[in-house]
N, C-alpha and C positions, 0 to 999 in steps of 0.2 A: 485792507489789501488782502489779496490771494496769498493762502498756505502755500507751502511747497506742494504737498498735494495737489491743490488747485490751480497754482502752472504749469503741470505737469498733467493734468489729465486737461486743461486748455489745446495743447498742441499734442495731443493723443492720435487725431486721426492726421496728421500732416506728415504725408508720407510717406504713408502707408506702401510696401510695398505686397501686390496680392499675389505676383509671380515668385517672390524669394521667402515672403514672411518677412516681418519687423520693417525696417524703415528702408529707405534711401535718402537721402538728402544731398545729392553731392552740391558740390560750392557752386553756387549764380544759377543751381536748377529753380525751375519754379515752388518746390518744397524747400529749397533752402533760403528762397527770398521772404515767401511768407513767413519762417521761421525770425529774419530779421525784421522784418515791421510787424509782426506779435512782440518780438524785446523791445523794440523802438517805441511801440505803444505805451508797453508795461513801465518802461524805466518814462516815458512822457508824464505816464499817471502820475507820476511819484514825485515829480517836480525836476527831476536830473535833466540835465541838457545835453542831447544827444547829440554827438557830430561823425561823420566817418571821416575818417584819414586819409594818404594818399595811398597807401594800401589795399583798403580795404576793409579796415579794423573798426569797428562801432566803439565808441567810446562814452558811456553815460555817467556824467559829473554832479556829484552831491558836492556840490560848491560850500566853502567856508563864506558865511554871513557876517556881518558886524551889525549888530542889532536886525533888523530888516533886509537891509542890506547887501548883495550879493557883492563878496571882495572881487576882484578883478582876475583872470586867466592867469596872472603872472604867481597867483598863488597858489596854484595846482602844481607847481612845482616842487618833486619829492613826495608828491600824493604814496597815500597807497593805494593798488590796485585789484580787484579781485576778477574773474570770470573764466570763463571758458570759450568751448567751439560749439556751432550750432552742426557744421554738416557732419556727415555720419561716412562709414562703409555702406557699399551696397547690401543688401538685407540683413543691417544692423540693428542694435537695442536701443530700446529707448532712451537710456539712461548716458551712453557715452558722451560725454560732452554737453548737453542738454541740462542735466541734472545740474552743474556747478555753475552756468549761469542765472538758472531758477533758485536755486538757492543763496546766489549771489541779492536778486531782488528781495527775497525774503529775507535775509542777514538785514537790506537796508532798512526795512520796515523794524526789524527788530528793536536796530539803532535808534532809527529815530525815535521811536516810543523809548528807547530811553534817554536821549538827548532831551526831549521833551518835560523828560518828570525829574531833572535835572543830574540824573547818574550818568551821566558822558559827556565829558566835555574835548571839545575836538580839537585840536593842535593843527591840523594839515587835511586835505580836502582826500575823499576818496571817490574811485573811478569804479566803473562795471564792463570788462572789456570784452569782446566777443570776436576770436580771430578766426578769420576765414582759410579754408583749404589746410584744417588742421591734419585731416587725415589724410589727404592724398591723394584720396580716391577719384578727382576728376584729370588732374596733373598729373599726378604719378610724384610728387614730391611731398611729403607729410612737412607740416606746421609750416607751410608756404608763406603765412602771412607774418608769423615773427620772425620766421628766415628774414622775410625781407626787414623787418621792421630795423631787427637786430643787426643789419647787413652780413649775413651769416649765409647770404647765395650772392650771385651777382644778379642784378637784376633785368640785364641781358638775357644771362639763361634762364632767368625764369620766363619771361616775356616768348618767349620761342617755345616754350611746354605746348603741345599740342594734347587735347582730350582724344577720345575714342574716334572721333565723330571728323577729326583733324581742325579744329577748331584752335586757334594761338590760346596762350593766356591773354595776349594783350587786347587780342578782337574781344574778347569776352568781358575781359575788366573794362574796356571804352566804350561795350554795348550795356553796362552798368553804370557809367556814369564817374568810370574813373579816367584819368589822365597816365597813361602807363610811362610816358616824360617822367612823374615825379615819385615814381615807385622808388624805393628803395633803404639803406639804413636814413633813418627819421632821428637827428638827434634833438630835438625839440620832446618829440615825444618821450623820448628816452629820458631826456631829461624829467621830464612830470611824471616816470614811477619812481619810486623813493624804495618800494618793495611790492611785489607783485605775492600772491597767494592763490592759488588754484585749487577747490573744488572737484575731486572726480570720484565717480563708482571706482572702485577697486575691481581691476581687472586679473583677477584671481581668487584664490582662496590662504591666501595670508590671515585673513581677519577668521576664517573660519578653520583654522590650523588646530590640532590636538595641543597646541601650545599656548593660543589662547581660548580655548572656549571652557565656555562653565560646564557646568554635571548635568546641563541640558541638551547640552552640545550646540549652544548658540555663541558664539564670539562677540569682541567689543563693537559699539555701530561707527566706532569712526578711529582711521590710522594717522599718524603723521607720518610723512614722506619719505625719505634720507639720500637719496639717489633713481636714478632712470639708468639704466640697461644701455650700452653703450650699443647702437642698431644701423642697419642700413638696407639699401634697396641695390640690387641688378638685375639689370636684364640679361639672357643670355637668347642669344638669336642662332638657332639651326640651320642651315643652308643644305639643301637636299634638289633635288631633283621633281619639280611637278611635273604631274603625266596622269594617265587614264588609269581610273579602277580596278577597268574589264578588260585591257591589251596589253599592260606591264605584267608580264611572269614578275613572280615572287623572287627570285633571282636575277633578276633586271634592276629592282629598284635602289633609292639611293633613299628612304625615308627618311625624311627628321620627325618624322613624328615616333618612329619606332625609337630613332636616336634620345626622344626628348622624355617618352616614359623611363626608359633606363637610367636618364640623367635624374628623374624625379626620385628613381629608388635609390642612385648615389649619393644625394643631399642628406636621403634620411639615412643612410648607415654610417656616409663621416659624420656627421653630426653629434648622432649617440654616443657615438668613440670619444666625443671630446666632453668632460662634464662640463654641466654649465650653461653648455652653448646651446640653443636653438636656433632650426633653418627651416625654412617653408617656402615652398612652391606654390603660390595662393590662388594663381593668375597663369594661364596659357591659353596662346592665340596662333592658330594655325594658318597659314596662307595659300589659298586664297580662302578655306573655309568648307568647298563641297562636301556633301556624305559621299561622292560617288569622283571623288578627284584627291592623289596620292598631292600632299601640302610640296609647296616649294620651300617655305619657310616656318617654322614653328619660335616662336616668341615665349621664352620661359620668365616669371619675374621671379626674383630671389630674394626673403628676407631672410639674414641673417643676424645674429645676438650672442655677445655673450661680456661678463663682466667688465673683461682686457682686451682692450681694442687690437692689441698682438695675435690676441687669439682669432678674434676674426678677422683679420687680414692675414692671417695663416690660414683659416677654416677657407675664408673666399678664392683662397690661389688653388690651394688644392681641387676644391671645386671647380677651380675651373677646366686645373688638369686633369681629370677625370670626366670634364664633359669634353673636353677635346678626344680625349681617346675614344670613349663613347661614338661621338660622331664620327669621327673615322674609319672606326672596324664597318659602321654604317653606310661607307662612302660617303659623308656629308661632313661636312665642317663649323666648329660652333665658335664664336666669339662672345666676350662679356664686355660688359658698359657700364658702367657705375650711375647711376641714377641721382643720389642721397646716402650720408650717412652721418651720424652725429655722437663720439665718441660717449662714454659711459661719464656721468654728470654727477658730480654729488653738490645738492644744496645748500644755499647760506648755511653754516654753523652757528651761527648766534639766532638769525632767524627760524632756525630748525626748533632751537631750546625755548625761543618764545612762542613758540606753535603747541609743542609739547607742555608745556607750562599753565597755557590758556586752555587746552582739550580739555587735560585732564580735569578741568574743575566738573565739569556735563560728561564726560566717560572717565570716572578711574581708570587707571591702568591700561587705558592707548596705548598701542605699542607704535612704535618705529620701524616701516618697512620699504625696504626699497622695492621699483616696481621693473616689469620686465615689460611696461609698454611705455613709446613715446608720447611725452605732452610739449604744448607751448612752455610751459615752464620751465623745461628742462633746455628750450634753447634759448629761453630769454638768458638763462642762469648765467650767459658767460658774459653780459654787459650789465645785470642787476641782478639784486638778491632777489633769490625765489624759493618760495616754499610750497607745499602738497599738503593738502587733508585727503583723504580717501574714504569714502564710503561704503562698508559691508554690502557683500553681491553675496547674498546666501549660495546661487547656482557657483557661484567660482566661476562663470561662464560670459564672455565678454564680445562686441564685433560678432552676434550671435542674437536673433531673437527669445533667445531665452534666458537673455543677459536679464537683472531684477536686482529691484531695492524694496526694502519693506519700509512701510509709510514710516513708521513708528523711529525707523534707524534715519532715513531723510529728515526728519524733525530734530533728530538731534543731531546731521549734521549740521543743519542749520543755525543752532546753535552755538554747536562749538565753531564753525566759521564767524559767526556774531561775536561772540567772546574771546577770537582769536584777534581779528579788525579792531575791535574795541581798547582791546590793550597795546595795539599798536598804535594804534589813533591820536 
């Protein structure tokens, strides 16, 4: 079977994007479909038996054997589970998401070559899962698919998410092949993870910190997880006045666009003011759009972050009183809407110390870090134990085409994901 390397430079050119650099993939595009019948392939080769969900979630099964024998469905119960997401940000890295279920397939190959030569013997079946709409980026809601799995959304409102394009979730997921009736929390499934472990590039520079690197100034190639960053999404919509370019005097108008850059530079100065916290502006959409037409409405999206969820629903009020005034002295008026948001997570404790336990035999001195992006694991975490490995990103640079893994640290996360499985197994 294919190195990590060689899954990864497999889905190399699947896009591509040539307008932003690095990828796109959002969920149900035609690059994120081929990205799930390449895994559907890869885990077929392998012998696992692939099925999707009512969600949306690909799930490929290294079933327990008795002699020849495959035991029966009822025995994937309490599995454990390992994978990631396939879709990306728009002109994202190759490595978000992508990397931890390639290396989930390569972990299995490990396995089995040593199941085979008699050094693994298996207790409970393990899965390769692959959740859809983990970033967001087509719905506007991140880890959409184990929200739902988890019933950690309603699946009402998910189903009413319209994309750019105004497209539902549910027209989307039923011109895929799903039934949007049986969306929602899966306790069946839930039941068949026993503990889930995730796989991802490190989206920072933790691993590459004056605290762990050597006298070459390279750090460890793989972290273990301890928490996810308590985060959330808003929108903030400006209400202004549209009108002509060329016949509104400059003292006539009612701009929310002039409204909406001012609100961009108030995120970022309460922000700084509070340690800790991060806020971003990532996304704005002006209405109707012309070069040569004053907007009636501008559309701001808001991420904000920080430790103590106090803090950001202190950081998000503020904000918003300050984009009200904003809008005002502008003659326009702004409201906020809450989108998503998933309080600050910290991971199984016992299953943290056997993560740590198993790295370290393939990286001494892995450290422990928490991260400041959201994954599927962190919202599985609140109906089963979930752990993190993270992979050295030399750039610290993430959600970015010049996000990067060096082959050499991907081989040994593979590794230490193998040896981590292995000992849970």
């Amino acid at each position: 079977m294919s190195t990590i390397t060689g899954l990864m430079a497999a889905i190399a050119d699947t896009g591509r994007d040539e307008r932003r650099g690095g990828y796109s993939r959002a969920v149900y595009t035609d690059a994120e479909q081929d990205l799930r019948e390449w895994f559907t392939a890869e885990a077929s080769a392998r012998g696992l038996a692939v099925e999707t969900d009512a969600n949306g979630i690909l799930w490929a099964w290294w079933d327990l054997h008795d002699g020849g024998t495959r035991l029966p469905e009822s025995s994937r119960r309490g599995a454990l589970v390992t994978g990631s997401h396939l879709d990306s940000v728009p002109g994202g890295g190759a490595f978000d998401g992508p990397l931890g279920v390639a290396s989930a397939l390569a972990a299995v190959d490990l396995l089995r070559r040593r199941e085979e030569s008699g050094a693994l013997h298996r207790n409970r079946a393990l899965a390769v899962a692959v959740f859809p709409e983990e970033e967001g980026s087509r719905f506007g809601v991140a880890c959409l698919g184990s929200r739902l799995l988890a019933g950690a959304i309603d699946p009402a409102k998910a189903l009413r998410l319209r994309d750019a394009d105004g497209n539902t979730f549910a027209d989307v997921s039923r011109a895929h092949g799903l039934d949007p009736d049986r969306m929602g929390r899966d306790e069946a499934a839930l039941g068949r993870i026993g503990d889930f472990v995730e796989l991802h590039v490190e989206q920072g520079r933790g691993l590459n910190s004056a605290e762990f690197t050597d006298h070459a100034g390279r750090g460890p190639a793989v972290a273990v997880g301890s928490s996810v960053l308590g985060h959330g999404r808003w929108r903030i919509s400006v209400t202004g006045q549209g009108n002509h370019a060329g016949t509104t005097l400059m003292e006539d108008r009612a701009d929310p666009m002039v409204a909406a850059a001012q609100i961009v530079l108030a995120v970022r100065k309460l922000a700084a003011a509070v340690p800790g916290a991060r806020a971003t502006v990532g996304r704005l959409e002006p209405v109707p759009g012309g070069t040569n037409v004053i907007a009636s409405r501008v559309d701001l999206w808001l991420d904000v972050r920080h430790p103590e969820d106090a803090v950001v629903a202190d950081l998000v009020e503020r904000l918003h009183g300050q984009a009200q005034k904003i809008a005002a002295f502008e003659g326009c008026s702004a409201q906020l809407f809450e989108e998503s948001y998933s309080g600050t997570v910290h991971f199984d404790a016992a299953l943290a110390r056997s993560l740590e336990h198993s790295v370290r035999r393939t990286v001494p001195g892995a450290p422990v870090l928490a991260t400041g992006a959201g994954h599927d694991a962190g919202v599985l975490a609140s109906v089963v134990p979930t752990g993190m490995l993270f992979v050295r990103n030399p750039t610290g640079i993430s959600h970015s085409p010049e996000e990067f893994v060096e082959d050499d640290d991907a081989e040994a996360g593979v590794v230490a994901l193998a040896d981590a499985l292995e000992d849970l197994l």
